[in-house]
N, C-alpha and C positions, 0 to 999 in steps of 0.2 A: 794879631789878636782880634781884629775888627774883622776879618776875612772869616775866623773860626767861628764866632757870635753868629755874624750873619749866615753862616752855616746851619747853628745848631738851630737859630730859628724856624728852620725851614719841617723840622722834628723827623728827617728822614736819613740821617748821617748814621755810617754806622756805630755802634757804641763802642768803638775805641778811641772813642775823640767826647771827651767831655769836660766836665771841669769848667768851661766858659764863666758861670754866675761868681765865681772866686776871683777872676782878675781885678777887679776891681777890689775887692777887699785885701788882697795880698799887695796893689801899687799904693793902694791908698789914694787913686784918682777919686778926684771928684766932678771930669767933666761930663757930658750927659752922651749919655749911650746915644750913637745916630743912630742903631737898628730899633732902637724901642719902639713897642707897637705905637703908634699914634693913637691917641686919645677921641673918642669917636665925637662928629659933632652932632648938632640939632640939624633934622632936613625936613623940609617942604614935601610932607607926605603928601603922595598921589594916588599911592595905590596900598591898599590893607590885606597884608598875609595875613590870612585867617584858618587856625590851624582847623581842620577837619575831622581827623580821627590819630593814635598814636597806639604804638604796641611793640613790649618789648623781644627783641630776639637775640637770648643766648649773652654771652658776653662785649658782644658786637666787635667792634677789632681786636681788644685784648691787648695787650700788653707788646705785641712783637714790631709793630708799625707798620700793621698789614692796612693792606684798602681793599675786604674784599665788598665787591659791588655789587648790588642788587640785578636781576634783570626783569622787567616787565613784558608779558606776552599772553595776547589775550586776556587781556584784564586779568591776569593775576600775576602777584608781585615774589618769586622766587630769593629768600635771603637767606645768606649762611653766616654762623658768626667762629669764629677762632677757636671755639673750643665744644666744635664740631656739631651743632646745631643749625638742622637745616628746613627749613618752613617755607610753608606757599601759602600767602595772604592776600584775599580780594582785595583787590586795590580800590573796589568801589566805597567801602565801609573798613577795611582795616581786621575783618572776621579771619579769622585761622581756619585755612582750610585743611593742612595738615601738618604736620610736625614730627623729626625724626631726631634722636641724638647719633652721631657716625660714631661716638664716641675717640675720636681721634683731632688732634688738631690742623685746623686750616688757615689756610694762608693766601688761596689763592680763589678766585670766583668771580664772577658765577657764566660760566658757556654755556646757551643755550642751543640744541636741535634736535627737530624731528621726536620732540617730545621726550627730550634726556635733558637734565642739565651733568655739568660739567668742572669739577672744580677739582683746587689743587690741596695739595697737603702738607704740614710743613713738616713732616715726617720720608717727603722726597718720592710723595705717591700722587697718580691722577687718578680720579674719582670719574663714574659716568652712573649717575641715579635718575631713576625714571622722576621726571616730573609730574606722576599721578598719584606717587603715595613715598616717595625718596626713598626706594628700594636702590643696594645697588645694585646697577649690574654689570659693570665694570672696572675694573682697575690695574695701573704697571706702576711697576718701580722706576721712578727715575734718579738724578743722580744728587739734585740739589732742589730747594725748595723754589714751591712754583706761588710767584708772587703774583699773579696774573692768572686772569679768566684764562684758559686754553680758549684755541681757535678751530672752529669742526664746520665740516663737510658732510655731504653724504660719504664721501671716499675717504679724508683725513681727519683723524683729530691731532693738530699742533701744538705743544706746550714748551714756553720759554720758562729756563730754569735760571734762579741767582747764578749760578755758578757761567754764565755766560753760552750758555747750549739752547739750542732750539730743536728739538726733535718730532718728528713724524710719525704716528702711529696711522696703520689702517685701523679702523673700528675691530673689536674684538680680540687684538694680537698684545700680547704680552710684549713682545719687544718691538720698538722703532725698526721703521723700515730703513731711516736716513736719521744723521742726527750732523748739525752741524755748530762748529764752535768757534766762538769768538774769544779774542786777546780781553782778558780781562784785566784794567789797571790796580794799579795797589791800591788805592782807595778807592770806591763808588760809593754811591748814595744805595739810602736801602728800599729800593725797590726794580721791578721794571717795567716797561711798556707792555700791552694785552695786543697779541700779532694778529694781525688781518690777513686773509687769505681772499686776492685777488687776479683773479685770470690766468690761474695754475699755480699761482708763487704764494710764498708765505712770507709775509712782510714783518721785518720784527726790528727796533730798536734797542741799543746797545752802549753800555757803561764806559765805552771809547767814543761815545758820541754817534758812532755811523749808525746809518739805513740800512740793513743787506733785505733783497729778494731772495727767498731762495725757492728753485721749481721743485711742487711737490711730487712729482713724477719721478724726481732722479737725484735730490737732495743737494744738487748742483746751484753755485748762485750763476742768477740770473743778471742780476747786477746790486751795486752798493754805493751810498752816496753821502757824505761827512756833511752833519749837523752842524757838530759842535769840535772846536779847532781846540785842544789844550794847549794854554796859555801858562808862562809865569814859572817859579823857580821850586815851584812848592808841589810836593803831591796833591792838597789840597787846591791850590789855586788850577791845579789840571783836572780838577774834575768835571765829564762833560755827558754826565749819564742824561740818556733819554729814557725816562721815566712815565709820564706825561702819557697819558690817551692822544694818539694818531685819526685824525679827522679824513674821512676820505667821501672827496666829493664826482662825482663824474669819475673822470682821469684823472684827477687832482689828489694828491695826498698833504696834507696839514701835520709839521712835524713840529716839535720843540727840544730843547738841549736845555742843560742846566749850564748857565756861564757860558751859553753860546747865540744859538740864533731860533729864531722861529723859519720854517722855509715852507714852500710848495713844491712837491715835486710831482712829475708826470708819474704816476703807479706804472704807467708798461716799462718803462726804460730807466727810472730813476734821474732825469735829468734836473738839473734845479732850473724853475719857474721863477723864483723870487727868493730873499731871503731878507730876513730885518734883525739887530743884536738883539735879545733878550735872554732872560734866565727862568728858566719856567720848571718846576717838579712835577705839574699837575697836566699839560698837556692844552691841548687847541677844542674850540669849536666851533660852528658855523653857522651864522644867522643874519638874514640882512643887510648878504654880499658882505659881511664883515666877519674877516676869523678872529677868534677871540683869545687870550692871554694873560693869565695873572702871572705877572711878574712876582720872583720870592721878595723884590722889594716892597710889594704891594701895589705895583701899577696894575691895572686891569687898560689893556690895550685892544682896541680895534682896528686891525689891521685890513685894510681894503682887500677882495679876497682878488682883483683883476694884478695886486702886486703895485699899485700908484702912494702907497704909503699910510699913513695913521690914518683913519677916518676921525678919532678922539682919542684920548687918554682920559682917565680918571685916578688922581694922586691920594686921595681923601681916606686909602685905606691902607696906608703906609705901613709895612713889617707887622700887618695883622695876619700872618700864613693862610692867605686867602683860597680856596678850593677849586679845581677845573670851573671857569666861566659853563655854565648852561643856559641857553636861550629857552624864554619858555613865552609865549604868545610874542610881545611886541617887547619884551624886556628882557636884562642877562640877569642869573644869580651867581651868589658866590657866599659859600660862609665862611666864618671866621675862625680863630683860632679860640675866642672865647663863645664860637656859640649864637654868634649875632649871624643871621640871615640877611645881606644884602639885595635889592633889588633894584637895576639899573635899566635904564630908556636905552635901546639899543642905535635909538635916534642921534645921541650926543653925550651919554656916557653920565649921564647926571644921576645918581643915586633918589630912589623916588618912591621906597619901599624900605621897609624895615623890620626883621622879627627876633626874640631873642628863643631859640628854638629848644632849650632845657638845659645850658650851662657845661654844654659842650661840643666839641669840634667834631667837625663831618667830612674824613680825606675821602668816604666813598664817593666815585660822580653820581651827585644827584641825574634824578628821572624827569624827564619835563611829561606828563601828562593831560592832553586834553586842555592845555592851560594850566593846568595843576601842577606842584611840585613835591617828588616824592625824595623824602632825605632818610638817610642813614646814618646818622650819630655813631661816633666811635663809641661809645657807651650800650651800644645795642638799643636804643629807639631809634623806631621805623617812623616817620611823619608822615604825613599829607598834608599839604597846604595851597589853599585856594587862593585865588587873585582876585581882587573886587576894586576896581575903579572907583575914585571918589569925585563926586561932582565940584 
């Protein structure tokens, strides 16, 4: 029963598992739930998020427990929401520069290149709209919904689907050139990692836990390397999706597993660099030699990025379904499940910022701007928010 709870906490299980908030009224316990969010305290403000401008787009995740994610380029901020609303908004003032309904629902977002973005469908289609006015101008059928930004090249655009597939299209072509499929378990979490494409491979994570490369040239893998290890007697306790945004630095790639580990691996070979336990849905990132980590229990970890162990922990945000760590000047952020905007010293992990951002949860990854912090509200507000040091 405690293994399911701390499950559903996490709000990304799929919905044949529910019922948790009744256990307790059907045993008639009365002892205190350990996954309960922790109660926030008072902190030694340092630093003041001060919101800048706000504006809404579309239904913003909607209802299916999508994360689709903003991207930023050239100062203008491309978002799409669930129920296919797609917009480019200065990021300097929050002004709408343009605005399109697909009329179709989405799921998955946002790829940017060469002046297209890129997004998926939960109708099991990949989208390619000019970023000048969200024309399409292209689209395939694929087979299952694309929970994830695709991954594009000049040569490739790459799309990983729920149903455990990774396929390859060249630009323009209706059908993949390669399409490659992974063992999907009886249960996963519901979403997946957003695949990187480095030095010919397409790098994708998978609801068995594993890494695979595989070369976009011939849809062969290149190689593959276990995250996350399924443990325990339960379909549930073997779930070991990689979910989570993939960090990649140098030759370095930054992975996470749910109920497994955080690891580094070398991108040319897939060999493991380091590896540390954690349980992560949201994925890694990188700032001040330190990879970052929220844990679904609510640790927020800094893990030394040379592989010598924890630089800090910070416990203070216990089973509040904390968001992907984003580094943004000298600090990490992270929101909550109710809405509250964290801001943490990347020096020692001390919480030193606070904002309550409109009384709802942000699973897209936030943007670090310029210093600035651009959020995405599952409710479809877009934010901007400034850092100001207090004397």
């Amino acid at each position: 029963v405690m293994k399911l709870c701390r499950l559903l906490t996490t709000s990304v299980l799929l919905l044949l598992i529910s019922g948790c908030s009744t256990f307790q009224e059907w045993f008639g316990s009365e002892e205190e739930d350990a996954t309960a969010p922790v109660e926030l305290e008072r902190i030694d403000t340092k630093v003041k998020l001060k919101k800048q401008w706000s504006t809404k787009i579309g239904d913003g995740q909607g209802d299916g427990f999508y994360k689709i994610t903003p991207t930023l380029v050239d100062g203008v901020l491309y978002v799409a929401s669930s129920d296919g609303e797609v917009a480019a908004i200065s990021a300097a003032d929050g002004n709408r520069l343009w605005r399109v309904e697909l009329e179709r629902p989405l799921s998955g977002g946002i790829g940017y290149h060469d002046r297209s973005l890129y997004l998926g469908g939960a109708d099991g289609s990949v989208l390619q709209v000019s970023a000048n006015d969200g024309v399409v101008e292209w689209e395939a059928a694929v087979s299952g919904e694309v929970l994830a930004a695709p991954a594009v090249s000049d040569d490739w655009v790459v799309v990983q689907t729920y149903d455990g597939k990774v396929l390859g299209f060249q630009p323009g072509s209706d059908e993949p050139a390669w399409t490659f499929t992974s063992d999907v378990p009886v249960l996963t979490l519901r979403g997946t990692s957003t695949p990187i494409l480095v030095g010919g491979n397409a790098i994708a994570g998978f609801g068995d836990g594993k890494v695979v490369a595989v070369d976009v040239n011939s849809g062969n893998v290149s190689w593959e390397s276990r995250i996350g290890v399924p443990q325990g007697s339960s379909e549930i306790d073997r779930i070991v999706d990689i979910d989570g945004a993939m960090t990649q630095q140098g030759i370095e790639l930054f992975v996470a597993s749910y109920q497994g580990r955080v690891a580094a691996l070398d991108s040319r070979t897939g060999r493991k660099l380091w590896q540390q336990n954690v349980s992560s849905v949201t994925g890694t990132h990188v700032g001040f030699g330190n990879v970052y980590v929220a844990d679904v229990d609510g640790t927020l970890s800094a893990f030394l990025r040379t592989g010598q162990g924890v630089r800090w922990q910070n416990i203070e945000l216990g089973y509040r379904q904390l968001s992907r760590p984003t580094p943004v000047s000298s600090y990490v952020a992270t929101v909550d499940f109710d809405g509250y905007l964290h801001l943490l010293s990347q020096v020692d992990g001390q919480i030193v910022g606070r904002a309550k951002i409109g009384g709802d949860a942000a699973r897209a990854d936030m943007i670090a701007d310029s210093g600035r912090l651009i959020i995405f509200a599952d409710n479809g507000q877009l934010l901007a928010y400034e850092l100001e040091t207090l004397d």
